[in-house]
C-alpha positions in Angstrom: 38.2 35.3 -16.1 36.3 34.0 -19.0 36.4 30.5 -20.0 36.1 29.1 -23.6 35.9 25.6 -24.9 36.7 24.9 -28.5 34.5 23.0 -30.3 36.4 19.6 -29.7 36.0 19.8 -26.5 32.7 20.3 -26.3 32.2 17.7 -28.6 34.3 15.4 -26.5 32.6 16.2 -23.5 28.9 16.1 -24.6 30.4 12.6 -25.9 31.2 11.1 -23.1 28.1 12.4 -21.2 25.7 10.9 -23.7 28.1 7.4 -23.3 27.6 7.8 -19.5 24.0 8.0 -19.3 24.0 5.5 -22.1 25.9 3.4 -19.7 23.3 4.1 -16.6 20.1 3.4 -18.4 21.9 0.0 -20.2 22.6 -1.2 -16.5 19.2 -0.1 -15.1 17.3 -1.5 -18.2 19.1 -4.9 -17.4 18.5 -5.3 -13.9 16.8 -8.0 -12.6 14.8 -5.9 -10.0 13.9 -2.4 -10.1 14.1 -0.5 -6.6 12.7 3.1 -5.7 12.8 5.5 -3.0 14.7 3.9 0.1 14.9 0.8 -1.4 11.6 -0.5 -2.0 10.6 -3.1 -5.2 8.9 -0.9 -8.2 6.8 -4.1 -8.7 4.9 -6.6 -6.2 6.0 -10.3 -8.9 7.1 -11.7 -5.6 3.7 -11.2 -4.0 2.6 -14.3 -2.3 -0.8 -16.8 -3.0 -3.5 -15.2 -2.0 -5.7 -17.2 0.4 -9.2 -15.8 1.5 -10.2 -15.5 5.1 -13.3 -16.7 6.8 -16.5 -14.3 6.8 -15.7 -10.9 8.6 -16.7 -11.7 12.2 -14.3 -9.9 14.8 -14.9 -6.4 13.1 -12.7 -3.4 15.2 -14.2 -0.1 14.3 -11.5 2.2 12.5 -11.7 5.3 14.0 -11.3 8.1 11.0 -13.8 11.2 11.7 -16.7 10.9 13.5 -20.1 12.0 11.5 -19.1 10.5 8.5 -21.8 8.6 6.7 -19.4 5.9 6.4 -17.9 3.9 9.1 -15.5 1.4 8.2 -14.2 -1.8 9.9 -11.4 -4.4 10.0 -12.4 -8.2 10.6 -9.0 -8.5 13.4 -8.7 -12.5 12.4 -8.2 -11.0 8.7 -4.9 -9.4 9.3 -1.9 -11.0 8.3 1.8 -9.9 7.8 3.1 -11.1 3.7 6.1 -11.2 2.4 7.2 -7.5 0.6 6.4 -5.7 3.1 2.4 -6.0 2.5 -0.3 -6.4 5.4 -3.6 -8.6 3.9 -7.0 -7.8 5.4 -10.9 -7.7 5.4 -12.2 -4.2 5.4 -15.6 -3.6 6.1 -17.8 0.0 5.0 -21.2 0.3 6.7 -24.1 3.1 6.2 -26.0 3.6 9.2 -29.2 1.2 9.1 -28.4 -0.1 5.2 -26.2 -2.0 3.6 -22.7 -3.1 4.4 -19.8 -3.9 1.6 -17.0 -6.0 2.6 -13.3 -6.1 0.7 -10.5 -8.7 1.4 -7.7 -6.0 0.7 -3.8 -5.5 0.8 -1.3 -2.3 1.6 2.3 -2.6 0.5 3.8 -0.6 3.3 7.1 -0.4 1.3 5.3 1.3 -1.8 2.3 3.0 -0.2 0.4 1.5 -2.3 -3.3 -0.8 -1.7 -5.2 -3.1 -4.0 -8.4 -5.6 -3.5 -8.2 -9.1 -3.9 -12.0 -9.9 -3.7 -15.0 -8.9 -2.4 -17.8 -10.4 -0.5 -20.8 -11.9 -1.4 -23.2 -11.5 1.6 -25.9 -13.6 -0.1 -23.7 -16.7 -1.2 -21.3 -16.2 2.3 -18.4 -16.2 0.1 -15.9 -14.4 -1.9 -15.5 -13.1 -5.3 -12.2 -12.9 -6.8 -11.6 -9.1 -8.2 -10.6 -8.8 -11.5 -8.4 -6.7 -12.7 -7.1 -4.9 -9.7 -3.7 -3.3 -9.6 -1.7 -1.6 -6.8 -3.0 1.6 -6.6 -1.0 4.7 -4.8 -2.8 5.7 -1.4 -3.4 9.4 -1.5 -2.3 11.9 1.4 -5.4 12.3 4.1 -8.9 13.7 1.9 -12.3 12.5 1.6 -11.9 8.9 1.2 -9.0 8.6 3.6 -9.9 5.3 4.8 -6.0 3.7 3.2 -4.0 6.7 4.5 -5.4 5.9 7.9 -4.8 2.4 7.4 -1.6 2.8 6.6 0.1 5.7 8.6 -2.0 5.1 12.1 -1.9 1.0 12.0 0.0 -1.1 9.2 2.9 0.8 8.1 6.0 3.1 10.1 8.7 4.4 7.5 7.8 2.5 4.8 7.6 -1.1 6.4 5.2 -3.5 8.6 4.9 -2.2 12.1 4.6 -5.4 14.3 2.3 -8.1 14.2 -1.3 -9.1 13.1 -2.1 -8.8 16.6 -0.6 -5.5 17.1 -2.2 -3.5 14.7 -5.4 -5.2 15.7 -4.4 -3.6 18.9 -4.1 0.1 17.3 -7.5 -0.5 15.8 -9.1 -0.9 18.9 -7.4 1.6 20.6 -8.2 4.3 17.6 -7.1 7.8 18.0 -6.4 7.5 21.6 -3.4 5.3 20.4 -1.3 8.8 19.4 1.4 9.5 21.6 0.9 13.1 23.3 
């Protein structure tokens, strides 16, 4: 059995496709908010003020290989829950017997995505505003793994917050031993 169109069909057809995805990209272009994969905002213009925390003081070790000439650290009074799906937080990095560099930090568990909001200034005990820092995509487990860990071992479980500020400090502390068997 062999099919043929005429050429006015065709035509008509590939009209009406092109009107149709005309149509879709009109309606996308003039919605008010853009949503990806399962829901979750393109963009963070909601995100809330950011408000620094205090000097890191309470700093959980986060457990990520062991050897590494890094280790890192979360300051547990940092972490707070934001609107959008996004956990704040101070993280720590630490070389064995030298210096120490300390971030005040966001994940967007919705987007897996993570951005810095300032960094600290160990010799003036305060913060510096980062400029020019946009969301950036946190990569699948590698070298620097530090926001995959973050994000799929303590802040984030299918794409939103899991629990409280209190509770991931929890997960922190307990570090790989927290994995079910």
């Amino acid at each position: 059995m062999i099919f043929s169109f005429s050429a006015r069909r065709r035509t008509a057809t590939l009209v009406c496709l092109l009107a149709g995805l005309s149509a879709i990209s009109m309606a996308r272009a003039e919605a008010s908010e853009d949503t990806g994969w399962f829901g979750a905002k393109a963009s963070n213009k909601a995100e809330s003020p950011v408000v620094f925390p205090g000097a890191p003081a309470d700093l959980l070790h986060v457990h990520i290989t062991a050897g590494g000439a890094l280790q890192f650290f979360v300051d547990a009074a940092s972490i707070s829950v934001q609107p959008g799906q996004t956990v704040r937080y101070t993280l720590v990095a630490k070389t064995e017997g030298g210096p120490s560099n300390g971030t005040y930090e966001g994940i967007n568990c919705a987007l897996r995505q993570w951005k810095i909001y300032a960094i600290w200034n160990d010799s003036s005990k305060q913060w510096t505003a980062a400029r020019g820092s946009d969301w950036q995509p946190i990569p699948e487990p590698g070298a620097t793994r530090i926001h995959s860990t973050l994000y799929d071992d303590d802040f984030c479980k299918d794409r939103v917050v899991n629990g409280t500020a209190a509770d991931m400090a929890q997960r922190i502390k307990q570090g790989l031993r927290a994995l079910p068997y």
